[in-house]
PDB file of N, CA, C and O in Angstrom, chain B, residues numbered from 101:
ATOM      1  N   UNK B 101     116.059 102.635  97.396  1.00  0.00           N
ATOM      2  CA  UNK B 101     114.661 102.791  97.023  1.00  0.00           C
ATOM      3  C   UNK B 101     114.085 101.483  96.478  1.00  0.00           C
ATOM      4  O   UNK B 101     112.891 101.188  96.531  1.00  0.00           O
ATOM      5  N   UNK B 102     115.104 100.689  95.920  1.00  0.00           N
ATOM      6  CA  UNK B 102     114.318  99.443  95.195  1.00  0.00           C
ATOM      7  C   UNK B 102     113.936  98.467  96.426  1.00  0.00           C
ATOM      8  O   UNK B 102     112.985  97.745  96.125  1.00  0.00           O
ATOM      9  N   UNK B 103     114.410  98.266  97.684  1.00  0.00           N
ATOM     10  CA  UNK B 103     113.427  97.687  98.970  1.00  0.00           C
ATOM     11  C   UNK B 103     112.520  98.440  99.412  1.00  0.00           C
ATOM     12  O   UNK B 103     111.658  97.858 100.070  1.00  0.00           O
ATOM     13  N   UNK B 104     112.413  99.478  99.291  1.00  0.00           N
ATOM     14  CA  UNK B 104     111.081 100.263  99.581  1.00  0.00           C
ATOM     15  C   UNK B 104     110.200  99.577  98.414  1.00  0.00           C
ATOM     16  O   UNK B 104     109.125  99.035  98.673  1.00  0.00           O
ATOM     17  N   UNK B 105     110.687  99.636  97.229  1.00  0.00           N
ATOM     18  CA  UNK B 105     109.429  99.486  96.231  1.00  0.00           C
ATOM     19  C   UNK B 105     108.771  98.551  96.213  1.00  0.00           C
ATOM     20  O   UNK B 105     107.605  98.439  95.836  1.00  0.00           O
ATOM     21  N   UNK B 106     110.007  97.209  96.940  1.00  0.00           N
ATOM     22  CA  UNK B 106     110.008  95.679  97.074  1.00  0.00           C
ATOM     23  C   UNK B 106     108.858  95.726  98.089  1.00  0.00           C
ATOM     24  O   UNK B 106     107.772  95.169  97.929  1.00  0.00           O
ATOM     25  N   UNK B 107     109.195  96.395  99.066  1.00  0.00           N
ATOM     26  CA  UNK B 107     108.343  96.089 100.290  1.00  0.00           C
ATOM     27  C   UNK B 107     107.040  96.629  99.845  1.00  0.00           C
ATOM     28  O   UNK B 107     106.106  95.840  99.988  1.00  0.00           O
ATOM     29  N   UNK B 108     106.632  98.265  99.129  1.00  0.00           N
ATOM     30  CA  UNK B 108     105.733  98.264  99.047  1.00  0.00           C
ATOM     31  C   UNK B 108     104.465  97.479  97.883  1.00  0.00           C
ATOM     32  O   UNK B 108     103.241  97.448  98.013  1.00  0.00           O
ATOM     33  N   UNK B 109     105.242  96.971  96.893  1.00  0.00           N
ATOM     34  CA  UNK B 109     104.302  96.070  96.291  1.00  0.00           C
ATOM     35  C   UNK B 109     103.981  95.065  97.333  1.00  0.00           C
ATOM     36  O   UNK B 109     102.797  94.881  97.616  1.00  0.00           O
ATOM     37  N   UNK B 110     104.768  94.501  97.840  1.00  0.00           N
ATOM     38  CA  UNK B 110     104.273  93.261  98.590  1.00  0.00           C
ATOM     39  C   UNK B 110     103.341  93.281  99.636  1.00  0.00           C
ATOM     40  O   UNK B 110     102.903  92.202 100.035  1.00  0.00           O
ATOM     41  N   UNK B 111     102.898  94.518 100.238  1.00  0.00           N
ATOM     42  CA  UNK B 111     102.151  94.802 101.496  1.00  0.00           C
ATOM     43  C   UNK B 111     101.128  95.599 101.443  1.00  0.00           C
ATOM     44  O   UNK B 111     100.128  95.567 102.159  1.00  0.00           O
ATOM     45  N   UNK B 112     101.549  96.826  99.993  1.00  0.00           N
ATOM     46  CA  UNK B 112      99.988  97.413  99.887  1.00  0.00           C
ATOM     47  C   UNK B 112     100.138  98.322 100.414  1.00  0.00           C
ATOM     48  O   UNK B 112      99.203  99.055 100.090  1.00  0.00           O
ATOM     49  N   UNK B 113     100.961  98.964 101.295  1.00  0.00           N
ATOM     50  CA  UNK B 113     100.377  99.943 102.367  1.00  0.00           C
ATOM     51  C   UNK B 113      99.800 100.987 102.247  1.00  0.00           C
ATOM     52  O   UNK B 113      99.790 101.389 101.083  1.00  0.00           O
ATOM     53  N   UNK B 114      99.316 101.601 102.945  1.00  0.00           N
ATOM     54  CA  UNK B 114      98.436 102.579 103.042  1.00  0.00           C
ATOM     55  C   UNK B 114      99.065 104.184 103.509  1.00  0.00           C
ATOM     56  O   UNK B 114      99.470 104.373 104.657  1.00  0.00           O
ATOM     57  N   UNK B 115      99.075 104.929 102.791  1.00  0.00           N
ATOM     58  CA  UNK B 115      99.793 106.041 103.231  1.00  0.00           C
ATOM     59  C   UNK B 115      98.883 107.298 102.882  1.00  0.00           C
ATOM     60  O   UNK B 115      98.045 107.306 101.980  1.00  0.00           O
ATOM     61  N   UNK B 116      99.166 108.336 103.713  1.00  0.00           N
ATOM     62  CA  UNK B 116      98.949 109.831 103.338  1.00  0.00           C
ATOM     63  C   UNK B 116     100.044 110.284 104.163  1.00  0.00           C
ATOM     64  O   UNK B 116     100.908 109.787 104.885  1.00  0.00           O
ATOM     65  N   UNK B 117      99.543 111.796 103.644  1.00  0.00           N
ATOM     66  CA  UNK B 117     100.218 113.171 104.018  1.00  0.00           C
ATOM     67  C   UNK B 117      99.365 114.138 104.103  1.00  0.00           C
ATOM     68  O   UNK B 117      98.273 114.405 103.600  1.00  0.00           O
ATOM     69  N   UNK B 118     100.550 114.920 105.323  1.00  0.00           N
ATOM     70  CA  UNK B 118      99.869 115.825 106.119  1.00  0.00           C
ATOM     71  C   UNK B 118     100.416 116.533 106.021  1.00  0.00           C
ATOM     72  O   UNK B 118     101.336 116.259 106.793  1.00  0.00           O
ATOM     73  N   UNK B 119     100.813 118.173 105.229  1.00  0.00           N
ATOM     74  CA  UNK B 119     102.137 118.731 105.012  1.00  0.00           C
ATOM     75  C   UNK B 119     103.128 118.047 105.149  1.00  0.00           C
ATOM     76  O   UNK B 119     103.328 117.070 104.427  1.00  0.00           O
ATOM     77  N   UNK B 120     104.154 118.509 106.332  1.00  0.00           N
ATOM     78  CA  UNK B 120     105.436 118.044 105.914  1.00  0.00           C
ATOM     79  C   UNK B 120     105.595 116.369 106.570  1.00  0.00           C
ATOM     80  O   UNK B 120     106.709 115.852 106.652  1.00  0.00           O
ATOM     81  N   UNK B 121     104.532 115.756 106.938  1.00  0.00           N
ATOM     82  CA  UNK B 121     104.170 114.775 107.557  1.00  0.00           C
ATOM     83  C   UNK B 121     103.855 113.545 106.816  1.00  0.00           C
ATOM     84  O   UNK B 121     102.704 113.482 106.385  1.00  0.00           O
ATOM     85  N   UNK B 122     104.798 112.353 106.529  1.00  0.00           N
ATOM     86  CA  UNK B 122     104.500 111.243 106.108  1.00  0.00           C
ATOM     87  C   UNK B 122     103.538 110.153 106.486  1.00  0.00           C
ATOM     88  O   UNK B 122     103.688 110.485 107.662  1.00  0.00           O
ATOM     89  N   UNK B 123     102.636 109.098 106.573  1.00  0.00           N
ATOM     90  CA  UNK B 123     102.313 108.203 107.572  1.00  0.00           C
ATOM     91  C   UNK B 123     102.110 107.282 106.769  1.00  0.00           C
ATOM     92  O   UNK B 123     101.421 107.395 105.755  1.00  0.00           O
ATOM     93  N   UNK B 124     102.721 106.210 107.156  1.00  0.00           N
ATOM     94  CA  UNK B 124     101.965 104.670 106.531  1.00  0.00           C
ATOM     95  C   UNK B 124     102.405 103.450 106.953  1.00  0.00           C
ATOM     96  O   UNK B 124     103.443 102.895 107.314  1.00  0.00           O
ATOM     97  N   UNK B 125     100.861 103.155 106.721  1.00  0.00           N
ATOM     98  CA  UNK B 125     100.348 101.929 107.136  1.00  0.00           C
ATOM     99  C   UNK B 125     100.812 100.564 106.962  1.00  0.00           C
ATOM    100  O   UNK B 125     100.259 100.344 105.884  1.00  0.00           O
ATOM    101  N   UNK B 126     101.474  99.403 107.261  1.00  0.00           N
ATOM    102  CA  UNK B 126     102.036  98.279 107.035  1.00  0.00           C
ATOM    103  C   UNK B 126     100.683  97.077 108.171  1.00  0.00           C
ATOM    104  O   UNK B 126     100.165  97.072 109.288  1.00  0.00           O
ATOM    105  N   UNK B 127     100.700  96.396 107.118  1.00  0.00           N
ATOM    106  CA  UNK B 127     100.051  95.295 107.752  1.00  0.00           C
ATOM    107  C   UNK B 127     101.460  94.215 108.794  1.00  0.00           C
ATOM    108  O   UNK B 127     102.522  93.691 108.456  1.00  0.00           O
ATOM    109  N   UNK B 128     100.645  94.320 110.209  1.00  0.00           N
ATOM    110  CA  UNK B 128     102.102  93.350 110.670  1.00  0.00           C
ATOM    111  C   UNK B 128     102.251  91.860 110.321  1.00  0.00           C
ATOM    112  O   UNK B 128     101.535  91.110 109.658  1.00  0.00           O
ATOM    113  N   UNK B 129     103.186  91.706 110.850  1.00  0.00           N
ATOM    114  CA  UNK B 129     104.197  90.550 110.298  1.00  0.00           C
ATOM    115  C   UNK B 129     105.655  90.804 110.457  1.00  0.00           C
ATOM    116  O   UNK B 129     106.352  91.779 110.177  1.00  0.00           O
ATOM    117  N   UNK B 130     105.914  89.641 110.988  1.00  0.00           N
ATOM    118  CA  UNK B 130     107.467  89.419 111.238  1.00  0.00           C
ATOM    119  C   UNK B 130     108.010  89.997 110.108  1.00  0.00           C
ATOM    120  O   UNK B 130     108.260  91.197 109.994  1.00  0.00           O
ATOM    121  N   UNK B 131     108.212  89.060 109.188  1.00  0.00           N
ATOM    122  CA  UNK B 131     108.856  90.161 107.760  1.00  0.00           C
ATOM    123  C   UNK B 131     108.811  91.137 107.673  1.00  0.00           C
ATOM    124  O   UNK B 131     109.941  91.610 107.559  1.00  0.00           O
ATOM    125  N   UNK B 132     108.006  91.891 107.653  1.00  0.00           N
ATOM    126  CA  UNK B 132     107.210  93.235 107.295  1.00  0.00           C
ATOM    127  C   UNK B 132     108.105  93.741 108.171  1.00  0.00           C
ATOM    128  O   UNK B 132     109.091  94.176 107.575  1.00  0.00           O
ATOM    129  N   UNK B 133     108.169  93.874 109.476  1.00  0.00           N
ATOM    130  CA  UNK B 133     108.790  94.460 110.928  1.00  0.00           C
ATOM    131  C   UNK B 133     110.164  94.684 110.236  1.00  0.00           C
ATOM    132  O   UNK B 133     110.472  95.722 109.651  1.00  0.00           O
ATOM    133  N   UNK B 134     111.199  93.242 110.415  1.00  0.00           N
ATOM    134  CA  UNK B 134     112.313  93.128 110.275  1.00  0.00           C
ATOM    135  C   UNK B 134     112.725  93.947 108.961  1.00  0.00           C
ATOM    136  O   UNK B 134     113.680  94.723 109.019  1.00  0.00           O
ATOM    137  N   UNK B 135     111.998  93.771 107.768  1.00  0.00           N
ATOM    138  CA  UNK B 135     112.414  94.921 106.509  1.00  0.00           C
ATOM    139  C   UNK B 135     112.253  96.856 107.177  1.00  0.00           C
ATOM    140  O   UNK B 135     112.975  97.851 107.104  1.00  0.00           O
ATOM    141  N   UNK B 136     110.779  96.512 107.837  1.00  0.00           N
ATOM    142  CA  UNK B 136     110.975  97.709 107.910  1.00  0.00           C
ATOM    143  C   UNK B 136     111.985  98.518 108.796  1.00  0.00           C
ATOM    144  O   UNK B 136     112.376  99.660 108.552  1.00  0.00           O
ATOM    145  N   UNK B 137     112.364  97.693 109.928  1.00  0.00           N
ATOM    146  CA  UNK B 137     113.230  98.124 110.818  1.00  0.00           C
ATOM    147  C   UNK B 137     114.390  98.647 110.156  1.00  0.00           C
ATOM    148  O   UNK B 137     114.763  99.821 110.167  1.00  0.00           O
ATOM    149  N   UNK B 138     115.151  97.267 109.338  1.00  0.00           N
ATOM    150  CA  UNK B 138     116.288  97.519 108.397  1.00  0.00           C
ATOM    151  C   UNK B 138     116.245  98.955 107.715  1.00  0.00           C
ATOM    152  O   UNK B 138     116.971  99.854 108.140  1.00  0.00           O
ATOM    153  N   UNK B 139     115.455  99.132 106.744  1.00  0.00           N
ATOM    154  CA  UNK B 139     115.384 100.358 106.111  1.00  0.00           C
ATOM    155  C   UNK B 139     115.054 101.810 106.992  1.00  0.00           C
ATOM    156  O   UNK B 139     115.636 102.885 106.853  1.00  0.00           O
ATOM    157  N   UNK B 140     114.297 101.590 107.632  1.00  0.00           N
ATOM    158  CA  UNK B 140     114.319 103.165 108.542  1.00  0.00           C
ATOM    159  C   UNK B 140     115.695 103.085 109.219  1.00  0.00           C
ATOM    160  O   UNK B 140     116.161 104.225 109.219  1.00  0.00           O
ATOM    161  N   UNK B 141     116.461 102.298 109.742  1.00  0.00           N
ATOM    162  CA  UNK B 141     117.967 102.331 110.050  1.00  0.00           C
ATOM    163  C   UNK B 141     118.451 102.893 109.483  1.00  0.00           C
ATOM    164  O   UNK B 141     118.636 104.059 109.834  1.00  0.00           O
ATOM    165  N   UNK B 142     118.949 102.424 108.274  1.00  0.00           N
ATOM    166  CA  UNK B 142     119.343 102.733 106.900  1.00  0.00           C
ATOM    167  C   UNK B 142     119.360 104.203 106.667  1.00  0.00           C
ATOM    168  O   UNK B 142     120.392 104.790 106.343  1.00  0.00           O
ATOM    169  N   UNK B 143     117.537 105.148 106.931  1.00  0.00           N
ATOM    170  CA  UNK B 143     117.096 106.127 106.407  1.00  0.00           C
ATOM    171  C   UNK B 143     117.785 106.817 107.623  1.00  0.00           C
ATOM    172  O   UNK B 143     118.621 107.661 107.300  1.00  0.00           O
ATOM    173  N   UNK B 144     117.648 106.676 108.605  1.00  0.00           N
ATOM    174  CA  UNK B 144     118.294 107.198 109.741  1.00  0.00           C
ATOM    175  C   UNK B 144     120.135 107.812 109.715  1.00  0.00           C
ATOM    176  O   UNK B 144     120.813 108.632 110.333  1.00  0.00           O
ATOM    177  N   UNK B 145     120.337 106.749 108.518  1.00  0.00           N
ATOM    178  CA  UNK B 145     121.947 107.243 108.755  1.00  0.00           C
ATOM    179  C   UNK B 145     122.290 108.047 107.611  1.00  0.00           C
ATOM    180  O   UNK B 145     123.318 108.687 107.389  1.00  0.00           O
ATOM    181  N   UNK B 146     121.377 107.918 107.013  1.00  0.00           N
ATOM    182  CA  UNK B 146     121.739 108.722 105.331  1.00  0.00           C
ATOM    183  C   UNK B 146     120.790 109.812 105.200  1.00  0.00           C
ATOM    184  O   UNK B 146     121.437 110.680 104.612  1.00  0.00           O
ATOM    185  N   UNK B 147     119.857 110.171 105.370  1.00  0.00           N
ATOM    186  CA  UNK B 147     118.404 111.148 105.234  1.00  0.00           C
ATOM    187  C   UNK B 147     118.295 111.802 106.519  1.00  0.00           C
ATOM    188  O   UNK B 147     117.099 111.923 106.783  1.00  0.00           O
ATOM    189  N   UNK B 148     119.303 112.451 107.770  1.00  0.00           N
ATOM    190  CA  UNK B 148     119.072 112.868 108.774  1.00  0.00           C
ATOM    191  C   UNK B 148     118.484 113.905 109.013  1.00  0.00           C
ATOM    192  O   UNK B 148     118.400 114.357 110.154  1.00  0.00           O
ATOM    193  N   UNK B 149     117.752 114.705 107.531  1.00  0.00           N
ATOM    194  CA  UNK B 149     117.525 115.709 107.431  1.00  0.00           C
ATOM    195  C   UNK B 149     116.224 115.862 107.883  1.00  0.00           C
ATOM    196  O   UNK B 149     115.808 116.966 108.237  1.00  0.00           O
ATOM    197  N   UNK B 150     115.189 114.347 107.917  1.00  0.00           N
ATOM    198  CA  UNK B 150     114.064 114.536 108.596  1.00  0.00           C
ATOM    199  C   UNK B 150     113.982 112.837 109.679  1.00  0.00           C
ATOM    200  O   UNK B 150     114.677 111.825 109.591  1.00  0.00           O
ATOM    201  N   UNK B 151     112.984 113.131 110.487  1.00  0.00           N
ATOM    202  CA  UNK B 151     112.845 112.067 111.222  1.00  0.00           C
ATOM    203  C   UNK B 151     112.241 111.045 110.676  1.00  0.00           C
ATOM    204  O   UNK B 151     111.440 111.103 109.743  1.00  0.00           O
ATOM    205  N   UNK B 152     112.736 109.754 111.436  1.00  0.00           N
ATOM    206  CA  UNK B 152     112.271 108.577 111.152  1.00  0.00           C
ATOM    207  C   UNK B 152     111.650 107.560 112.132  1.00  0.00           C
ATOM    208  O   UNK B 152     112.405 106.712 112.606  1.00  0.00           O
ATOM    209  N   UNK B 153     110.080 107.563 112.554  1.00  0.00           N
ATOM    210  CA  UNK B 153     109.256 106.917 113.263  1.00  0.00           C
ATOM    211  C   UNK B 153     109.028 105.755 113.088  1.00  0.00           C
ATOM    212  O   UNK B 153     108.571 105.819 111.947  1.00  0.00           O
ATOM    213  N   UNK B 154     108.991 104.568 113.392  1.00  0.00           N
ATOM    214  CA  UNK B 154     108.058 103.730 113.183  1.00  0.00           C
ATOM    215  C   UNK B 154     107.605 102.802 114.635  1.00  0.00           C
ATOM    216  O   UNK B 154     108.464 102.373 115.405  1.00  0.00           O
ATOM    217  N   UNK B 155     106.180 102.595 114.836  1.00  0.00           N
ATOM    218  CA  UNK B 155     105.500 102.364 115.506  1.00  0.00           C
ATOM    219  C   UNK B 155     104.655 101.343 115.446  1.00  0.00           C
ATOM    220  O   UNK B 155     104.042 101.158 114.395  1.00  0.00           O
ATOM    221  N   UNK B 156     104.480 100.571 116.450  1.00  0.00           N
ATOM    222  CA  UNK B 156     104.170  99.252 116.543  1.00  0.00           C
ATOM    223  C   UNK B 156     102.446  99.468 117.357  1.00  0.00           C
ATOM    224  O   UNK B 156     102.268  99.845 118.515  1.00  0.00           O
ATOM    225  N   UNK B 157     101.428  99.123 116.410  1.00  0.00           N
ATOM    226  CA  UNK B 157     100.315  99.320 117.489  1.00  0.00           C
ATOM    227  C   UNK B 157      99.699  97.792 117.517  1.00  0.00           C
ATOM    228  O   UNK B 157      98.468  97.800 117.512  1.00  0.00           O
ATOM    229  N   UNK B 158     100.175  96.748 117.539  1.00  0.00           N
ATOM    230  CA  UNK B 158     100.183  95.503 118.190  1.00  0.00           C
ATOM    231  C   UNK B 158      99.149  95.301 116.580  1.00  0.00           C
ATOM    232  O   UNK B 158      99.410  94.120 116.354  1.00  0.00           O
ATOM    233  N   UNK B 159      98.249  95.715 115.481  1.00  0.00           N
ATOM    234  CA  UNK B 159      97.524  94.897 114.545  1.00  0.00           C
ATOM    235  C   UNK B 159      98.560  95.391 113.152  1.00  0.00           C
ATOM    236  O   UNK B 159      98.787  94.630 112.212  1.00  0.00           O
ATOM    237  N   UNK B 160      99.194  97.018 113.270  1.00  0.00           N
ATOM    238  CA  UNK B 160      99.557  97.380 112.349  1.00  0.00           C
ATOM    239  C   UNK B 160     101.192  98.359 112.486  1.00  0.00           C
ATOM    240  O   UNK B 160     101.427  98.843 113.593  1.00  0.00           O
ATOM    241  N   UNK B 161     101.983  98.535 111.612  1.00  0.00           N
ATOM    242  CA  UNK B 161     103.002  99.314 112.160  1.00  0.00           C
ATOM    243  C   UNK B 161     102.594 100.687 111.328  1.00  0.00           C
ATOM    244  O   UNK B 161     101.818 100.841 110.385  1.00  0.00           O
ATOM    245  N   UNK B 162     103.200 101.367 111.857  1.00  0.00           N
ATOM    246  CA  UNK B 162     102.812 102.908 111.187  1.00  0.00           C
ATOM    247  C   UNK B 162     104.636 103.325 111.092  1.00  0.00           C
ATOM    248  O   UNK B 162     105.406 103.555 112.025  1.00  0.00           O
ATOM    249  N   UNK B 163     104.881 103.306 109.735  1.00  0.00           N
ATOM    250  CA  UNK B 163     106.363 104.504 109.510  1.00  0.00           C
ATOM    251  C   UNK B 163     105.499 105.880 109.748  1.00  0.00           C
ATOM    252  O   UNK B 163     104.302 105.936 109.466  1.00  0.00           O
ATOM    253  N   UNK B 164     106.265 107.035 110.323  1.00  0.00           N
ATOM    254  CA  UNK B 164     106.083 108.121 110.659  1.00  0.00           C
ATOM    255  C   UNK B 164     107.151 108.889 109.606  1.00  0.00           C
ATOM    256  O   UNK B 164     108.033 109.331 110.342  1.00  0.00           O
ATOM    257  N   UNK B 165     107.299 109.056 108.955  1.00  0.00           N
ATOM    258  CA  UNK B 165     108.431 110.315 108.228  1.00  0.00           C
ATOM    259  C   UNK B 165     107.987 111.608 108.302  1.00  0.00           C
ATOM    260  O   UNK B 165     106.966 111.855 107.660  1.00  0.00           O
ATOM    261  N   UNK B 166     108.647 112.753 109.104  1.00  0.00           N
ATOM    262  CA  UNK B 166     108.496 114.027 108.974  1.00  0.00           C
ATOM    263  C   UNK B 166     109.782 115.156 108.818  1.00  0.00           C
ATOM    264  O   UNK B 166     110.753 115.466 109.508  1.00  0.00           O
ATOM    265  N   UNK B 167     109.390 115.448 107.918  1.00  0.00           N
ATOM    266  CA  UNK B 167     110.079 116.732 107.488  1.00  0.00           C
ATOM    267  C   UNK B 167     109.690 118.297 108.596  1.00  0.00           C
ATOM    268  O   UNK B 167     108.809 118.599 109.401  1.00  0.00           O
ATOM    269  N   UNK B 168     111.117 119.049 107.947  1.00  0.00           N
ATOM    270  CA  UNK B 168     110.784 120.343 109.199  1.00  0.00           C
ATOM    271  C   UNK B 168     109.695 120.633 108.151  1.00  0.00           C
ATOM    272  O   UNK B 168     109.476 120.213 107.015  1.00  0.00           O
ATOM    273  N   UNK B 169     108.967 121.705 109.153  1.00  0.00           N
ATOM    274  CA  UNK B 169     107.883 122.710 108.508  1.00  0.00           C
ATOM    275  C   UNK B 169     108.187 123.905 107.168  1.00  0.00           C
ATOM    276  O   UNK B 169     107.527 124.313 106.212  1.00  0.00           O
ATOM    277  N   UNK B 170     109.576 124.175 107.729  1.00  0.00           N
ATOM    278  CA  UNK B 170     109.803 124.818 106.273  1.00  0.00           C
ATOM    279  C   UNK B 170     110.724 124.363 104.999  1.00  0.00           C
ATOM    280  O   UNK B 170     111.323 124.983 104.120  1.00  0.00           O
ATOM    281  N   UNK B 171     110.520 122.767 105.374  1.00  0.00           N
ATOM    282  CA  UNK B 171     111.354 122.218 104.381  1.00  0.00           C
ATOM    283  C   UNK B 171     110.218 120.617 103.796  1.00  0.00           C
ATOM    284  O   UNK B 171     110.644 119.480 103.594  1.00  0.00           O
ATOM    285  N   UNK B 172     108.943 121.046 103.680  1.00  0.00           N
ATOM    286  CA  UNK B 172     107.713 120.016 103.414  1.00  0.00           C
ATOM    287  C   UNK B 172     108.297 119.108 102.327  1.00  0.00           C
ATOM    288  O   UNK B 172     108.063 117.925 102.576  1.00  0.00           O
ATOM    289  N   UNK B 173     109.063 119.328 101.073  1.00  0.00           N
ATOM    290  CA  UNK B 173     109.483 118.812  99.921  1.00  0.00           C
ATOM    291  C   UNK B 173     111.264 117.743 100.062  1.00  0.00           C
ATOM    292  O   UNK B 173     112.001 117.208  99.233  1.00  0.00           O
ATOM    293  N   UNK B 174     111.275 117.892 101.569  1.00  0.00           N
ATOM    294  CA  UNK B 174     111.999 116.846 101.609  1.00  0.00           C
ATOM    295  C   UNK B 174     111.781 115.478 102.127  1.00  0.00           C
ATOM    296  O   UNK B 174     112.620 114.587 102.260  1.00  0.00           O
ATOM    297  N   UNK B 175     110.329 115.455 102.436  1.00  0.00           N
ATOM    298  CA  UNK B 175     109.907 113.719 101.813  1.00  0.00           C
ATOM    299  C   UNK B 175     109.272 113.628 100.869  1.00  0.00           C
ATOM    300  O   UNK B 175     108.663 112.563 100.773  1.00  0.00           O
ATOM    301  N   UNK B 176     109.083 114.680  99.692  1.00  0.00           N
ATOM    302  CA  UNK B 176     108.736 114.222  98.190  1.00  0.00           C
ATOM    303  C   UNK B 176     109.044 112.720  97.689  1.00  0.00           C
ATOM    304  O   UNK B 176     108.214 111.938  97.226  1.00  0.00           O
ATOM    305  N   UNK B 177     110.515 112.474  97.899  1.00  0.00           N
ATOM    306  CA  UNK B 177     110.773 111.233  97.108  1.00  0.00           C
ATOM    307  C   UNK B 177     109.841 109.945  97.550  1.00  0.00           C
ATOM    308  O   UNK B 177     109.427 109.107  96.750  1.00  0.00           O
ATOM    309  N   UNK B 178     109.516 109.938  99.368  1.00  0.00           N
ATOM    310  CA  UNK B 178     108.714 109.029  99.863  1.00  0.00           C
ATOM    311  C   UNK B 178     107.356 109.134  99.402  1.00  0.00           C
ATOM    312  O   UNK B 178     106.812 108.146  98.908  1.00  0.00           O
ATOM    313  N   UNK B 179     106.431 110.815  99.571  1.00  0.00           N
ATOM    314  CA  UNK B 179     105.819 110.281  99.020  1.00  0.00           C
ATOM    315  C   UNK B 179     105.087 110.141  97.912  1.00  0.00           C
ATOM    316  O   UNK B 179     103.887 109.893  97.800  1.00  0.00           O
ATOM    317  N   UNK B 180     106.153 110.373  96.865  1.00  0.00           N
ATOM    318  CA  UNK B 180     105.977 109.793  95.244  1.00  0.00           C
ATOM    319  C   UNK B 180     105.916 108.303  95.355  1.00  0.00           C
ATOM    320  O   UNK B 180     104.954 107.719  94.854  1.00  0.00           O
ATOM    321  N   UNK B 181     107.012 107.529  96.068  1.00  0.00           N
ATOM    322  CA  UNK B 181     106.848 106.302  95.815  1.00  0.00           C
ATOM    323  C   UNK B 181     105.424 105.505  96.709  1.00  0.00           C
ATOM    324  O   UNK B 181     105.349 104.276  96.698  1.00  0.00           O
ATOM    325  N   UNK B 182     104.569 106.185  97.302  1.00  0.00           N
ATOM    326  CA  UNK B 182     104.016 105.769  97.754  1.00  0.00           C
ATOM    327  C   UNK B 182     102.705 106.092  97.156  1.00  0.00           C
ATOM    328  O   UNK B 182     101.692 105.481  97.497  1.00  0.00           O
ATOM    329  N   UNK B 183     102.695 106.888  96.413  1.00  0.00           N
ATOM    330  CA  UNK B 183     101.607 107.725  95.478  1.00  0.00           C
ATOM    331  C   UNK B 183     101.145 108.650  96.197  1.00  0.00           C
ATOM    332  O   UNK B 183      99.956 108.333  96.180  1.00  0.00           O
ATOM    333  N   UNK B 184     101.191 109.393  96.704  1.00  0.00           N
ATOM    334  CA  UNK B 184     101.049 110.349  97.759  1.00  0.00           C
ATOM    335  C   UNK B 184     101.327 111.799  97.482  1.00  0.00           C
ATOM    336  O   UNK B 184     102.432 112.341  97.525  1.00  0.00           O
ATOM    337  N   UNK B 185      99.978 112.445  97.144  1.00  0.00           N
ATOM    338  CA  UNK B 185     100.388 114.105  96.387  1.00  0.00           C
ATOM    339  C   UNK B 185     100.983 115.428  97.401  1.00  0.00           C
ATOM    340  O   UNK B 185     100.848 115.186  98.601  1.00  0.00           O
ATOM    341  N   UNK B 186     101.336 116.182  97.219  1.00  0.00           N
ATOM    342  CA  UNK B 186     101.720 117.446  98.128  1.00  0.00           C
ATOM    343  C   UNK B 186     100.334 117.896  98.593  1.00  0.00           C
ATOM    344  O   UNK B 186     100.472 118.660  99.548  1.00  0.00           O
ATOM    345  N   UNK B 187      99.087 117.713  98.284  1.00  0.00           N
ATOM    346  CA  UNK B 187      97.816 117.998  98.861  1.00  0.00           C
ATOM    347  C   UNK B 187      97.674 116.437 100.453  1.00  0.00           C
ATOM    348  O   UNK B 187      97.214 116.665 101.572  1.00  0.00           O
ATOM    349  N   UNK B 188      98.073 115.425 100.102  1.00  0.00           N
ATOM    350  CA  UNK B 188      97.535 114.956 101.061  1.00  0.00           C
ATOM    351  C   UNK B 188      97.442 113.323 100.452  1.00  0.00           C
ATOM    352  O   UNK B 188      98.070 112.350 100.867  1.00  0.00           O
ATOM    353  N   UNK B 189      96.364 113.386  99.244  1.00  0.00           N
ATOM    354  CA  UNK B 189      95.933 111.933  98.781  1.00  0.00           C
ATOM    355  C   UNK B 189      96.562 111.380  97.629  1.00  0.00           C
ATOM    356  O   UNK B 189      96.253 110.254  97.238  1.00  0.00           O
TER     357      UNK B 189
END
């Protein structure tokens, strides 16, 4: 969690939620990419309990994190650290 926190002071990003649906925003950049790649790897081998997206739309990357539908509170921890309420904002 402390490179998530790293990364997210440094970039700002922009996130909501959509029920069990994570999304956020990263400004691109090489760095930015390569951290984020690293860590959704990472989340991929340890957190298999929900999916791990991330998407390249050539100005911005978007992480995708989603949880099943009847399990919404297992990306709580993401998005607390992202400030991100169980309503959405």
């Amino acid at each position: 969690m402390l490179r998530w926190r790293r990364l997210a002071e440094k970039t700002r990003p922009v996130a909501r939620r959509i029920g069990p649906h994570l999304e956020v925003t990263y400004p691109l950049d090489a760095q930015v990419g390569d951290e984020l790649e690293y860590l959704v790897a990472a989340e991929r081998r340890c957190c298999q309990f929900v999916d791990w997206d991330l998407i390249d739309r050539g100005d911005i990357l978007v992480l995708r994190i989603a949880a099943h539908p009847e399990r919404p509170d297992d990306i709580e921890s993401f998005a607390d650290l992202f400030g991100v309420s169980p309503n959405g904002g």
